[in-house]
DRENROLUM-119175 format. One record per residue (C-alpha): x negated, y negated, z; residue in three letters; residue number from 1. Coordinates in pm, whole numbers. Layout:
BEGIN
+--------+--------+--------+-----+-----+
:     c1 :     c2 :     c3 :  aa :   i :
+--------+--------+--------+-----+-----+
:      X :      Y :      Z : ala : NUM :
...
+--------+--------+--------+-----+-----+
END
This chain:
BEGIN
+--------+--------+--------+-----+-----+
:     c1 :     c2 :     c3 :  aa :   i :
+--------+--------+--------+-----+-----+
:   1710 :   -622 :  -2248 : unk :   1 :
:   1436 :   -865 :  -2385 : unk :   2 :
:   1078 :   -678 :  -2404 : unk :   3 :
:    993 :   -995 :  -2174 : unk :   4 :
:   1253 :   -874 :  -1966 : unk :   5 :
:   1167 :   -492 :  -1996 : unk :   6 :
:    786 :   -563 :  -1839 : unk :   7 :
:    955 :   -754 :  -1557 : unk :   8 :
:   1143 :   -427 :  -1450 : unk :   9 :
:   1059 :   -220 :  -1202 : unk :  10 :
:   1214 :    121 :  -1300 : unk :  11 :
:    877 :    237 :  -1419 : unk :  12 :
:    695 :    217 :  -1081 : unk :  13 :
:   1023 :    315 :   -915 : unk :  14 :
:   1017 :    677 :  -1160 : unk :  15 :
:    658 :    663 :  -1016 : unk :  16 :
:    703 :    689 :   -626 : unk :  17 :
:   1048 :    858 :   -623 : unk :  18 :
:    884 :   1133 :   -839 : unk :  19 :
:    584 :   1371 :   -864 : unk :  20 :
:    361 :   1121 :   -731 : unk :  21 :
:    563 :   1026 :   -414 : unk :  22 :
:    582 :   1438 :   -356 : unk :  23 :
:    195 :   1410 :   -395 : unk :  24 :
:    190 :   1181 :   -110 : unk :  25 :
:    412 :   1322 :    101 : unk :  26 :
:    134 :   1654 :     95 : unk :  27 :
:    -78 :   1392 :    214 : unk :  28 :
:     89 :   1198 :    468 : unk :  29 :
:   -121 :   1291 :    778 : unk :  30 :
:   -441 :   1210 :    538 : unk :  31 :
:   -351 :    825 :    377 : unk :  32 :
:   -168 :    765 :    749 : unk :  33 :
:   -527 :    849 :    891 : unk :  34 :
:   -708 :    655 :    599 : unk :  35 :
:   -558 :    304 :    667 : unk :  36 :
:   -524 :    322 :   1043 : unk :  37 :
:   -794 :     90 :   1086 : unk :  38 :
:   -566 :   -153 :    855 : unk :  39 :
:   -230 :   -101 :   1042 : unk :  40 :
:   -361 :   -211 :   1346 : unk :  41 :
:   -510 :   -540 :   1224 : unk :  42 :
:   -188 :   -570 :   1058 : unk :  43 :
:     55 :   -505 :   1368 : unk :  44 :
:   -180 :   -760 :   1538 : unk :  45 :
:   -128 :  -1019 :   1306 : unk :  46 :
:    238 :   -939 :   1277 : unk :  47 :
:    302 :   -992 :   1662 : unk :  48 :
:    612 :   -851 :   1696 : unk :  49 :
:    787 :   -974 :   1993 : unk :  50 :
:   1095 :   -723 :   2186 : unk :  51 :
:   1397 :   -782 :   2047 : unk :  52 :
:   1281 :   -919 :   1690 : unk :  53 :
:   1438 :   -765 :   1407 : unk :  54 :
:   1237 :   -663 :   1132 : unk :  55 :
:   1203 :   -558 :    752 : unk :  56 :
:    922 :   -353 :    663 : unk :  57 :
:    867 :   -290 :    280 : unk :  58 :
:    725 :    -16 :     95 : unk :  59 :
:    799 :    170 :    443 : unk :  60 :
:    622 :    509 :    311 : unk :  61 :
:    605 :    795 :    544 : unk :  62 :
:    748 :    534 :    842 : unk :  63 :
:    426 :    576 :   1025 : unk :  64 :
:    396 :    195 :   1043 : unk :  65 :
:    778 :    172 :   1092 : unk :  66 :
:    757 :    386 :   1374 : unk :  67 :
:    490 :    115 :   1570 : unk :  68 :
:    757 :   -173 :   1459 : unk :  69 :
:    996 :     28 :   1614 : unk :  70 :
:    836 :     78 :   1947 : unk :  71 :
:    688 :   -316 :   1989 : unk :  72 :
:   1043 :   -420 :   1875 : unk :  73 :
:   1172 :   -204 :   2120 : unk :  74 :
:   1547 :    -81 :   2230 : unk :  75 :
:   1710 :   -415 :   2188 : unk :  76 :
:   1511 :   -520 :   1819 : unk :  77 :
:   1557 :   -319 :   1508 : unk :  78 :
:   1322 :   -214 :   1259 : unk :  79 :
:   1449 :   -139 :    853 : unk :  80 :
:   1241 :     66 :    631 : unk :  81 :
:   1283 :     19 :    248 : unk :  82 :
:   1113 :    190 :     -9 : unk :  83 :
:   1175 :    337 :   -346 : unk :  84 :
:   1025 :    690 :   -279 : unk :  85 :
:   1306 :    938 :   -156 : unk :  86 :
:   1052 :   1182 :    -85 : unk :  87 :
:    870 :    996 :    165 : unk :  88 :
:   1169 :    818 :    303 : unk :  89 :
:   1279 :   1172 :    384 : unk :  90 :
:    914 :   1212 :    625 : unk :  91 :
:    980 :    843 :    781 : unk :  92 :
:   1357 :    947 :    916 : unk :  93 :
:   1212 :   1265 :   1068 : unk :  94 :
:    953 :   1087 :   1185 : unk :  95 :
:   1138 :    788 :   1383 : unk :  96 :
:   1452 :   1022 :   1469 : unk :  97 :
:   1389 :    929 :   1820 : unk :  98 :
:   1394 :    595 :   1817 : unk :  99 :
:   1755 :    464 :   1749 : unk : 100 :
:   1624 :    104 :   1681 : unk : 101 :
:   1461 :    177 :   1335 : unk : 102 :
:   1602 :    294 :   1006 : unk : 103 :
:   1557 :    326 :    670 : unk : 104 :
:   1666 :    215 :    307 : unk : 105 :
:   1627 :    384 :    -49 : unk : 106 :
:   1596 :     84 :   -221 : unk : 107 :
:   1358 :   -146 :   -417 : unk : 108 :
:   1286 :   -486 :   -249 : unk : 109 :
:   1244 :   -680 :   -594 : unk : 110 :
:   1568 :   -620 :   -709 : unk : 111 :
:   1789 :   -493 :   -392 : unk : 112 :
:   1981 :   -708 :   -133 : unk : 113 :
:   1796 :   -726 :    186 : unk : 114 :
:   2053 :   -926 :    354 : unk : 115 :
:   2026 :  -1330 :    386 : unk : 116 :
:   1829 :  -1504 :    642 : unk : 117 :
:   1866 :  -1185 :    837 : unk : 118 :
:   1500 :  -1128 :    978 : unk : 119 :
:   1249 :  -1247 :   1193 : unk : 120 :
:    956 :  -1072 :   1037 : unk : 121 :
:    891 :   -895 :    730 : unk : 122 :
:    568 :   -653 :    709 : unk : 123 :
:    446 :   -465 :    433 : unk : 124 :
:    156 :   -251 :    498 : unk : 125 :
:    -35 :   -235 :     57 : unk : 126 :
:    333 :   -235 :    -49 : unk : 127 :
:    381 :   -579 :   -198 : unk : 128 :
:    126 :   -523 :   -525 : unk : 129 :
:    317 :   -298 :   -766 : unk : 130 :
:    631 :   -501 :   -796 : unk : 131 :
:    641 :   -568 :  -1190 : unk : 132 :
:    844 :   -941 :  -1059 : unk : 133 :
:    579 :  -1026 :   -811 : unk : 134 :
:    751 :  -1401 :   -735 : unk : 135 :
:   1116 :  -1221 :   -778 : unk : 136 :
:   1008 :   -947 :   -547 : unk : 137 :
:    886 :  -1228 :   -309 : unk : 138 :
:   1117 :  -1467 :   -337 : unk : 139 :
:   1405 :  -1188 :   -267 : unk : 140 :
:   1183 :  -1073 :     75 : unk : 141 :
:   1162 :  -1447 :    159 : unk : 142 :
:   1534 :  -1501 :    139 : unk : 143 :
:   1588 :  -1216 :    399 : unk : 144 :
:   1370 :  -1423 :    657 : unk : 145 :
:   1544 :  -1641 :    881 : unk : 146 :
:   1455 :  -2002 :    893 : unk : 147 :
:   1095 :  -2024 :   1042 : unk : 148 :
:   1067 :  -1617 :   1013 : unk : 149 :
:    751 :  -1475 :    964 : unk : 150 :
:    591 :  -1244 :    703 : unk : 151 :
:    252 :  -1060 :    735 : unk : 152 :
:    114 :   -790 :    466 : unk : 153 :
:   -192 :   -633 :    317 : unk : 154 :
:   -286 :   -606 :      1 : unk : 155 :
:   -629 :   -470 :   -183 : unk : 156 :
:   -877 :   -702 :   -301 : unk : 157 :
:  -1069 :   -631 :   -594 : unk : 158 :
:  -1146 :   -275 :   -711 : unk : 159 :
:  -1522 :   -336 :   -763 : unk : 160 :
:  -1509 :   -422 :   -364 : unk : 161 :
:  -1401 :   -123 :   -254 : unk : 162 :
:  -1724 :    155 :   -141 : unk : 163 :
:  -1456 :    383 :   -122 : unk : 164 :
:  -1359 :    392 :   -503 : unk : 165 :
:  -1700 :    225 :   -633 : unk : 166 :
:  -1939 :    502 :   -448 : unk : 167 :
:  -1769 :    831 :   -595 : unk : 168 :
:  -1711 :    642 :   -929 : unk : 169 :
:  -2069 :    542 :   -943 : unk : 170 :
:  -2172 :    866 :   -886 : unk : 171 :
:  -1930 :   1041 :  -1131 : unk : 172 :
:  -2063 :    810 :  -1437 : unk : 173 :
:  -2415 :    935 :  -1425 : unk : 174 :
:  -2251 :   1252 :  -1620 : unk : 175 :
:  -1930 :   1110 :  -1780 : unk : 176 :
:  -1868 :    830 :  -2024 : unk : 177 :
:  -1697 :    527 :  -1882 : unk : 178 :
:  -1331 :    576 :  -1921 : unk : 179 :
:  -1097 :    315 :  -2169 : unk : 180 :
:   -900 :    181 :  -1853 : unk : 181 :
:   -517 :    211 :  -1974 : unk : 182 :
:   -382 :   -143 :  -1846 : unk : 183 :
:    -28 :     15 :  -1802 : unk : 184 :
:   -177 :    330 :  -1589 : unk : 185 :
:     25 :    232 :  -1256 : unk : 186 :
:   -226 :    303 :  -1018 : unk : 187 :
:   -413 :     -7 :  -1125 : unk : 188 :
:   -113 :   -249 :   -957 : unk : 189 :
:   -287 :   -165 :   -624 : unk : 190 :
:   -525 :   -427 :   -740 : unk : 191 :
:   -293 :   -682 :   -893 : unk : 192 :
:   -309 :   -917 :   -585 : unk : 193 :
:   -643 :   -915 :   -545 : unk : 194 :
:   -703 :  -1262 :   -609 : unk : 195 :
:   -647 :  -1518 :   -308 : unk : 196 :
:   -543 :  -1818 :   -493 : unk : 197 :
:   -296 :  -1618 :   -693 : unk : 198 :
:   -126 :  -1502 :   -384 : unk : 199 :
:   -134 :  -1876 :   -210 : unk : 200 :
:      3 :  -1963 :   -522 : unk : 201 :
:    295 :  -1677 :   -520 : unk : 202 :
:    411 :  -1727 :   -157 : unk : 203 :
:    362 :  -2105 :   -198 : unk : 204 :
:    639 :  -2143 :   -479 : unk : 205 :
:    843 :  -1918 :   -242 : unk : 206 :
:    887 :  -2143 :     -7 : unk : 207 :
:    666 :  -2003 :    278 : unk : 208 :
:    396 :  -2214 :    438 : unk : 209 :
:    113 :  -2187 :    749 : unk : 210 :
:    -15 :  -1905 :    453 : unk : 211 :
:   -341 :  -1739 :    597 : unk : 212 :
:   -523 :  -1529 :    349 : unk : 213 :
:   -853 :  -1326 :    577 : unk : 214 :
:  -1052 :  -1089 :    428 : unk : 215 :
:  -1028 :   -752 :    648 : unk : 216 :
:  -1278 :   -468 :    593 : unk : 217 :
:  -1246 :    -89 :    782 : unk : 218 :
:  -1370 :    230 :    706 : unk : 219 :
:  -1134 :    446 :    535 : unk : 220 :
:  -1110 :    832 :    633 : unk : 221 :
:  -1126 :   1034 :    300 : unk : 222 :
:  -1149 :   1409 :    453 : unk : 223 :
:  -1264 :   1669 :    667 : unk : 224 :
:  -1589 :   1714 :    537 : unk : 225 :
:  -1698 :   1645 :    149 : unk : 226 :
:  -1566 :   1950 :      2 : unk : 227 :
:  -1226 :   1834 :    141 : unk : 228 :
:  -1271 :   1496 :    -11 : unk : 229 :
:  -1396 :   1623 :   -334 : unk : 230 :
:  -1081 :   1839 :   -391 : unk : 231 :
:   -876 :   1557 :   -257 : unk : 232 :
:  -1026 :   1308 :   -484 : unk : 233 :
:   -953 :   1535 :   -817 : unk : 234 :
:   -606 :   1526 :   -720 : unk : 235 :
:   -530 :   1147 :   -695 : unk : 236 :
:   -512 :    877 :   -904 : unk : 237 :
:   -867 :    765 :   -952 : unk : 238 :
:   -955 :   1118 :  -1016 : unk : 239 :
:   -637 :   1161 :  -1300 : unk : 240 :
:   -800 :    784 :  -1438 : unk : 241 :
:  -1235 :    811 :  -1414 : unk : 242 :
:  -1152 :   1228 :  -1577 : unk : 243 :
:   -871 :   1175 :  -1814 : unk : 244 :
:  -1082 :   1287 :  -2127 : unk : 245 :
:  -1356 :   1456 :  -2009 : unk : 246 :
:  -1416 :   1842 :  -2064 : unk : 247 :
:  -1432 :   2069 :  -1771 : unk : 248 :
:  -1812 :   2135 :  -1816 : unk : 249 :
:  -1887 :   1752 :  -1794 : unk : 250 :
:  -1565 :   1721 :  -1542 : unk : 251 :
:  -1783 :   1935 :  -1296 : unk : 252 :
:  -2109 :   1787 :  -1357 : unk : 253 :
:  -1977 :   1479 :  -1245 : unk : 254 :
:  -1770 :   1596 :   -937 : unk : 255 :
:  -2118 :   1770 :   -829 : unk : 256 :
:  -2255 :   1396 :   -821 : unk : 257 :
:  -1987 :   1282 :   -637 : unk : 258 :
:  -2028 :   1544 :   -367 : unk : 259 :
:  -2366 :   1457 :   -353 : unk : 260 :
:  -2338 :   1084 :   -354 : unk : 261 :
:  -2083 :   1142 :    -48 : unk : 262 :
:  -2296 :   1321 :    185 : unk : 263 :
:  -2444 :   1024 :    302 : unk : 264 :
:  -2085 :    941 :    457 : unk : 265 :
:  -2032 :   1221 :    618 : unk : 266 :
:  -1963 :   1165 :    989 : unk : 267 :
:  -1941 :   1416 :   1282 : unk : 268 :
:  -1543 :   1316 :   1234 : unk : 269 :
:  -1510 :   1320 :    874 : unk : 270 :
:  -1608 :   1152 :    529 : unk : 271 :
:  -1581 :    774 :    568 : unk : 272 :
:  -1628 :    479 :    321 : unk : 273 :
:  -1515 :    126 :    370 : unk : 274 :
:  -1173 :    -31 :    221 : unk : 275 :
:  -1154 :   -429 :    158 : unk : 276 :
:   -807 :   -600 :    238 : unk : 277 :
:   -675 :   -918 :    234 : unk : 278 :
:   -466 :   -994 :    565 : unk : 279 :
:   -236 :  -1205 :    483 : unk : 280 :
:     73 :  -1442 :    705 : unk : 281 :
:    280 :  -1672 :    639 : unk : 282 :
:    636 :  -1827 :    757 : unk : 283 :
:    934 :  -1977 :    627 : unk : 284 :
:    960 :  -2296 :    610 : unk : 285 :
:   1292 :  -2409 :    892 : unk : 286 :
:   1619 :  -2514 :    733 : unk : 287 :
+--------+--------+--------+-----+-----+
END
């Protein structure tokens, strides 16, 4: 394999969810499915999912959002899950086991076959940004839409956008040196869609028109309280990232600032900061 090649594979992000990091999730599940709720419902919305449809849902997860497909698809539609994480794929077929109509699939979108022409809508719910072939992983989804077929995802815009990763960061650098960002650390691919034009441009040379591209803001659930969030924030990827090489005195000093900074989101119902999305929809062009 070419080393042009090599970057254009997926394995490395598909190591990443089916591993340690996809059990890390799964601990999580009730917390990240809580988190972007706001998000899932402007995205079923926008999807519109009519009875009887059958749909593709990709990077599936837990099957929380699979589950909704399921029931607005209802008895007569069905709903396929794929994703490369075998850990959470177990969760999602617990969780739908009582609705016949929806199913699921260990298998990566960019490089698997998803059947030809054989949907009417494809979702993806911040699944479509860490494909390493962003217009192979497209074009692949694309060719499992029927003629006139619809797809509608979300993806992240820019990190310096988000309250919910800028706040705590912020707060955290008042004690510890900015970090040297590692360019191949896979947690920043949530971000690698972030630009509007560059996604125009990716489903455009797919073959999909009527592309809509909205901005969509909601306020993201982060924990219980803020020592909740705290010790859930050292355990994920922005905390492995923003603390890689600090030493535990520092370390603390600046998780002390980030409790403090998030007091002022606390809620009566939890720790809440805001997450910035790009909704976007699109169809297939007809034969």
């Amino acid at each position: 394999m070419s080393s042009d090649s090599a970057e254009l594979d997926n394995a490395g992000m598909v190591q990443v969810w089916d591993g340690q990091v996809g059990r890390d999730w799964v601990a999580e599940q009730d917390r990240y499915a809580r988190m972007n709720a706001g998000f899932t419902e402007m995205l079923l919305a926008a999807a519109a999912v009519q009875p009887g449809e059958r749909v593709l849902e990709v990077g599936c997860g837990f099957g929380a959002v699979a589950y909704r497909l399921g029931e607005l698809a209802g008895p007569a539609g069905e709903v396929v899950g794929v994703d490369v994480s075998g850990p959470m794929l177990e969760v999602a077929a617990e969780r739908a086991a009582d609705l016949a109509q929806v199913s699921f699939r260990h298998d990566d979108a960019q490089e698997g076959d998803l059947g030809e022409a054989s949907y009417a809508l494809a979702v993806s719910q911040f699944g479509v940004m860490f494909f390493a072939d962003p217009a192979k992983a497209i074009g692949n989804i694309v060719s499992a839409l029927r003629p006139g077929g619809r797809l509608a995802f979300t993806c992240w815009q820019d990190m310096s956008l988000q309250p919910r990763i800028v706040v705590p960061a912020a707060a955290a650098l008042t004690h510890i040196p900015v970090p040297e960002m590692d360019q191949d650390f896979w947690g920043l691919k949530a971000f690698s869609l972030a630009d509007p034009q560059a996604i125009e441009d990716l489903l455009g040379h797919a073959g999909l028109a009527d592309i809509r591209i909205e901005p969509a803001t909601s306020p993201e659930y982060l924990g219980s309280d803020v020592a909740d969030t705290v010790e859930f924030m050292r355990r994920t990827e922005f905390g492995q990232l923003l603390f890689a090489d600090v030493d535990n005195q520092t370390a603390e000093r600046g998780w002390d600032a980030v409790a403090t900074a998030l007091t002022d989101h606390q809620t009566s119902d939890g720790v809440y900061l805001d997450g910035a999305a790009w909704l976007v929809t699109a169809r297939r062009e007809p034969a």
